[in-house]
N, C-alpha and C positions, 0 to 999 in steps of 0.2 A: 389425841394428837399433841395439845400442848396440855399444861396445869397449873394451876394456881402459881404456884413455886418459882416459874420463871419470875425472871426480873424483865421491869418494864421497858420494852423496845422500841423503836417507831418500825414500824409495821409495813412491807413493801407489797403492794397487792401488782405482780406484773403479766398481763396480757403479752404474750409472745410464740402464738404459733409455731414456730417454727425450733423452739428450744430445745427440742428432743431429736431434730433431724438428722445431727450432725454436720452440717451443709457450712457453706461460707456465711450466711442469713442468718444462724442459730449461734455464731460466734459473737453476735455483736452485743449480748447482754449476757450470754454462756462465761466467758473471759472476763467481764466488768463485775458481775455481782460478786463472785467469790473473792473477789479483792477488797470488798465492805467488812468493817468491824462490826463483829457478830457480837461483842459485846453492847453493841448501839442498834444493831439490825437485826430484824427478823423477816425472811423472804419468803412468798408465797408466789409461783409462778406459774402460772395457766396455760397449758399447753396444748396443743393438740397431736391426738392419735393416729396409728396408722395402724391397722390390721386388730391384732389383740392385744395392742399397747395402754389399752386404757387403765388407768389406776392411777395410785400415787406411787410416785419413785422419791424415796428419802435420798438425799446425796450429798454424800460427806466432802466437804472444800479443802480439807488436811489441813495438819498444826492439829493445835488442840481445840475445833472448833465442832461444834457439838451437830450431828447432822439432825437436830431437830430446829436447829437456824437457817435452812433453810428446804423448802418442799417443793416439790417440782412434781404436778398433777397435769395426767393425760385427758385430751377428753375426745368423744368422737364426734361428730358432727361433721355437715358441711359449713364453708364459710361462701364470703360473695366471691362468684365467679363462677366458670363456664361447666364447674362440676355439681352445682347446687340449682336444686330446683329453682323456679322461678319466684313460687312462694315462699321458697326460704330464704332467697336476696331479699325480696321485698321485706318479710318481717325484721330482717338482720339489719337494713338499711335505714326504715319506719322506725327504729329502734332510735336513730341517732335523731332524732324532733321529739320521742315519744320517748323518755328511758324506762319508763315505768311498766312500758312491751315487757319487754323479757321476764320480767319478775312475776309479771302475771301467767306469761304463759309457762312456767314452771310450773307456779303453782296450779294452773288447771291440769298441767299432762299430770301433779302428781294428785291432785282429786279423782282423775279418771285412768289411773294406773297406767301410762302409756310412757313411754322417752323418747323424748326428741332427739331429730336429724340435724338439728341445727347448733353448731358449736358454741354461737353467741348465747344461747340460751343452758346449756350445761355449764358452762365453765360459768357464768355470772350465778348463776346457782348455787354452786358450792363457793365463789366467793363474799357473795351474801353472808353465808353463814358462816365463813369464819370471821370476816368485818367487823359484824355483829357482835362478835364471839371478842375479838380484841379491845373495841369502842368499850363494851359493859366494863371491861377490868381497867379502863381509864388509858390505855394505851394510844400513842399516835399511829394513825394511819395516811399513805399515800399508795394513790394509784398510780400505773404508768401502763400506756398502750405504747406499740412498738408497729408502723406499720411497713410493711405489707404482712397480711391483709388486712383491709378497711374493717374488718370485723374485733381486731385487735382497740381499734383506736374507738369505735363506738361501745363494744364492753366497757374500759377505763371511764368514759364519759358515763356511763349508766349507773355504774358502781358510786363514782364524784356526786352523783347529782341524788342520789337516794341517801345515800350515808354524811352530805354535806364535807367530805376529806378534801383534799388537793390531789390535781392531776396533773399529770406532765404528759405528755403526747407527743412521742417520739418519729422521726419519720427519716426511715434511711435510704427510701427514696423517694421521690416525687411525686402528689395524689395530682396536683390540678401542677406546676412546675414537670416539663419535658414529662410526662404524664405516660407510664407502663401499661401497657392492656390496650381493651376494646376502647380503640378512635372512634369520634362523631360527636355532631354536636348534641345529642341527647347524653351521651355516656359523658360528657367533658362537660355539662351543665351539672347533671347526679355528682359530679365529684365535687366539684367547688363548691354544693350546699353542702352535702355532708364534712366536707373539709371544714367551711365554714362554724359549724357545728360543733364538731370537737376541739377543733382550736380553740373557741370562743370558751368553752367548757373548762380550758385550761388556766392553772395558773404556769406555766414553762412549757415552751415549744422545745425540743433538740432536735437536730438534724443534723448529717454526714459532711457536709460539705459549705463555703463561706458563700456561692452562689446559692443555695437552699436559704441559706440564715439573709441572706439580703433580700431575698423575694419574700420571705415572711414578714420580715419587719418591713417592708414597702406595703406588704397588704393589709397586713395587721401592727399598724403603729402601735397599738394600747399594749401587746402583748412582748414580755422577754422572751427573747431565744438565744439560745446557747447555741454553739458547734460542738459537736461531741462527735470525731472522726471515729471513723470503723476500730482501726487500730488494731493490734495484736498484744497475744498473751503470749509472756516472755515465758510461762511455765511450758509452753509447746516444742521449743525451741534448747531450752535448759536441760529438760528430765530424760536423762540416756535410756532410748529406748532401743536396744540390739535387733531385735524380734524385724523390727520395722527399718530399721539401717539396712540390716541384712538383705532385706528384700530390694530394698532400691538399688543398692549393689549389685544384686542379680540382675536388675532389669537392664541399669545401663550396659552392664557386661555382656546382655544377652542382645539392646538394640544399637549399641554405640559404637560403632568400629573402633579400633585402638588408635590412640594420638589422635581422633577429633575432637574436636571445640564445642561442646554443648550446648545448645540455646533453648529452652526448656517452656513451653505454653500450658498452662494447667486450668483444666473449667473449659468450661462451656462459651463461645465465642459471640454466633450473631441468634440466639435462641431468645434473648430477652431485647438484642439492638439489633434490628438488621443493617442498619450504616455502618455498622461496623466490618461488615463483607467487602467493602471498599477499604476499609483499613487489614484487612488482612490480603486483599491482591497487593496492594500496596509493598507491602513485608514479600510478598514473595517475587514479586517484579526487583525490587533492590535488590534481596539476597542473590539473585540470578545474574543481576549486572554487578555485581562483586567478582574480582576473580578467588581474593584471598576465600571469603565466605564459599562460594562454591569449590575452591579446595580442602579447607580446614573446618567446615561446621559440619556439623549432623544438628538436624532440628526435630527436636522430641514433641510431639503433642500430646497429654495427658489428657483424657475427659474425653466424652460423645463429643464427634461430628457431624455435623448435619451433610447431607449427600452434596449440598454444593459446596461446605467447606474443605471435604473429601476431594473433590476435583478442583481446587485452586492448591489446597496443598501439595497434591501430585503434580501440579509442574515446577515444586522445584527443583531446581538440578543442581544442587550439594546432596547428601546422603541423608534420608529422614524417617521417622517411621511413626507411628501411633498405640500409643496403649489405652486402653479401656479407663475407666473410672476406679479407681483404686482407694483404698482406705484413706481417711485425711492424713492418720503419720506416718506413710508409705510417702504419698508427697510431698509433707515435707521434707520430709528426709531428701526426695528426690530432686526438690529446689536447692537445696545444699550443695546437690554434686554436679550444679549446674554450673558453666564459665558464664554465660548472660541468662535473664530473664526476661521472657517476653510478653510484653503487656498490648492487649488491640485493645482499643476504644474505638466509640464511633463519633456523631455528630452532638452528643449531649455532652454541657456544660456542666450539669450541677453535681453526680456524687461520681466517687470514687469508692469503685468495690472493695473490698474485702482482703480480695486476691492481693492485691496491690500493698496491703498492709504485710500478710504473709511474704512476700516478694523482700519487703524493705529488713524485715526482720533474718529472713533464710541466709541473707550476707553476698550473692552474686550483683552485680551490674546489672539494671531494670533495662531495658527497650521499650518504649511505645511508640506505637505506630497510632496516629490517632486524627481524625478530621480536621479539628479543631484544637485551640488550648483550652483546657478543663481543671479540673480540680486535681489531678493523677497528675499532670505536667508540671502545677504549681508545686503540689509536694516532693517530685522527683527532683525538680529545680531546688528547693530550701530545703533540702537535706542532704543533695547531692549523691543522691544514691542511682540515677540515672540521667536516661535523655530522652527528650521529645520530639517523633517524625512527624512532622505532617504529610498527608499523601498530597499536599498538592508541592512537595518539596524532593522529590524522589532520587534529584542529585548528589544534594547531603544524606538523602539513607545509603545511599551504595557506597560513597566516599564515608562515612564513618562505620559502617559494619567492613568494609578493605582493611580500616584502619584497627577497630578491634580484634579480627582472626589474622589481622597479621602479624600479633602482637602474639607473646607467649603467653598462657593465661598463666595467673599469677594468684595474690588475695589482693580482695577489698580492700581498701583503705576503711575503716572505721567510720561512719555515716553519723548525721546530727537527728535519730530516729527517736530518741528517748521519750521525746513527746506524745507519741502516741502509742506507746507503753499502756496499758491497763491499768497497771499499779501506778501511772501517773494519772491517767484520767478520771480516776475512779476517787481522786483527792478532791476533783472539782464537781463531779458527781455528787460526794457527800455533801462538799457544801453549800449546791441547787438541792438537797435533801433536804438539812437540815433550815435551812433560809423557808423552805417549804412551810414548815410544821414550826416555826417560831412563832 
């Protein structure tokens, strides 16, 4: 894989599930690493498999950057959660008090010729050996977990604590903070030790949002934390892809009747917030007491709906339709040819999806409709690239969507979005990298 001959790097060992999915989850260090000087970097990233994806994928970043700077390895397993045996959350979990779990139990499955089902245990496997492999020829190394999932952020700690490196322990959304998954107090005691755990294991916390970075440093004073927002990759946005214009072109022309005003929802709505089912009747009770909106809009929903979002969207009365889950640069493409963008939130303060960064970057007018003020309102507000409803405000939704479709769509005015560019993050990145391994 690598040889003597390279010159010497600091060495990135990252834990990220989700890197191979292509999903909005798999962007948020998919976009940032290849924006790193490979002349100073070498990337190794742990991923997991789906079906018969397991192997190594070499991937070339373009320019003249050599695709042996960075490696992108699949692996199969299960991690914690409702698809993994009971045994193997507990070992994947026991791992995070015990790091020296998983190395053992490699090396028994590989005395007794056997592979394991468990992801924590394969990927720490092979990054063992390449660790190893880097440490000998006098190289810097750093780890970094990325969670969700929890399996992510206990590998980085296991790796940190056997090979003595630096960890950073990323978290884009909340383990023990407005807390994803299985409620109750035995599951919401399990998080806050294990959270406890890898944090403590770190030398840098990141996180998505300034409510995430004020809850850490309240809990953990002794420890740095960085914001490091989702953000988007300008190369998505830049590189003319016809193949994929095309298509969205056809779509609108096939669900958008002529001279309506587009208002465009892409993803998945209340499948990971159910609060958010109130911010979407919300959206469709205004759009209905608009008269300009129920003249002049057609409302596109892009992505699965779940059977009740299907029946709140069907009353409304402007002109609307749904399309299936489509390739990511089909959508955006599709956000492009939008007149507004529509953002649901629900009751949660701390991050701001993905989505949201795509939205800011595709250039239409953003919409949220949202319980609360959040992190997505803050940045819509300081960058001006949109506005924020609350549902308990339902007068001002109808009185500013009248006011938008009664309006000619037009362009953007030019947003203050630079910030959370890649190619700008990825400068403060280096230098929580480098500060790292000095």
């Amino acid at each position: 894989m690598l040889t003597k001959t390279d010159s010497k790097k600091i060495n990135l060992f990252v834990f990220a599930t989700h890197h191979t999915a292509n999903n909005i989850a798999s962007q948020r260090f998919k976009g940032l690493l290849k924006y790193l000087d490979f002349n100073k970097y070498r990337v190794f990233i742990f991923s997991r498999a789906s079906g018969h994806d397991a192997g190594e994928l070499k991937v070339p970043v373009g320019g003249d950057v050599s695709a042996r700077d960075i490696h992108v390895m699949n692996f199969r397993g299960h991690c914690v959660g409702s698809e993994s045996s009971a045994a193997s959350s507990l070992l994947s979990l026991f791992s995070a008090f015990a790091s020296a779990v998983p190395f053992l139990a490699a090396a028994t499955n590989r005395a007794l010729g056997r592979s394991s089902d468990t992801w924590l245990i394969n990927a720490l496997d092979a990054a063992d050996v390449l660790c190893r492999a880097r440490l000998a020829e006098g190289e810097a190394c750093v780890v970094i977990g990325t969670y969700s999932p929890i399996d992510a952020l206990v590998a980085a700690r296991c790796l940190s604590a056997k090979h003595r490196i630096p960890c950073l322990q990323d978290f884009r959304d909340g383990l023990t903070f407005e807390a994803l998954g299985r409620q109750g107090r035995l599951s919401a005691l399990l998080r806050q030790l294990v959270e406890s755990r890898v944090v403590t294991a770190s030398g840098l916390v990141t996180t998505v949002s300034r409510a995430l970075v004020s809850d850490f440093e309240r809990r953990y004073p002794q420890k740095k934390v960085g914001l490091m927002p989702n953000g988007y990759d300008p190369d998505d946005f830049s590189v003319q892809d016809d193949v994929s214009r095309s298509v969205a072109l056809h779509l609108v022309a096939k669900h958008v009747p002529p001279g309506k005003q587009l208002i465009g929802h892409f993803g998945r709505i209340s499948a990971s917030d159910h609060s958010r089912i109130g911010s979407l009747e919300c959206f469709v009770r205004a759009m209905n007491a608009s008269t300009n909106a129920r003249q002049h809009a057609h409302a596109l929903f892009v992505g699965e709906l779940t059977p009740i979002e299907q029946e709140i969207v069907a009353r409304l009365e402007c002109t609307h339709s749904t399309v299936d889950s489509v390739p990511r640069p089909v959508a955006l493409n599709l956000m492009m040819q939008c007149q507004q963008l529509l953002l649901i939130t629900g009751d949660g303060v701390g991050c701001a999806t993905g989505k949201l960064f795509e939205y800011l970057a595709a250039g239409p007018n953003v919409i949220c409709f949202s319980g609360v003020e959040n992190e997505a309102s803050h940045i819509l507000s300081e960058t001006g690239a949109g506005t924020t409803v609350l549902i308990t405000d339902e007068a001002k939704a109808s009185a500013m969507l009248d006011r938008l479709f009664g309006a000619p769509s037009g362009s953007t005015a030019q947003r203050g979005i630079g910030v959370y560019s890649k190619v700008e993050q990825v400068r403060q990145f280096d230098r929580w990298l480098s500060s790292m391994v000095a």
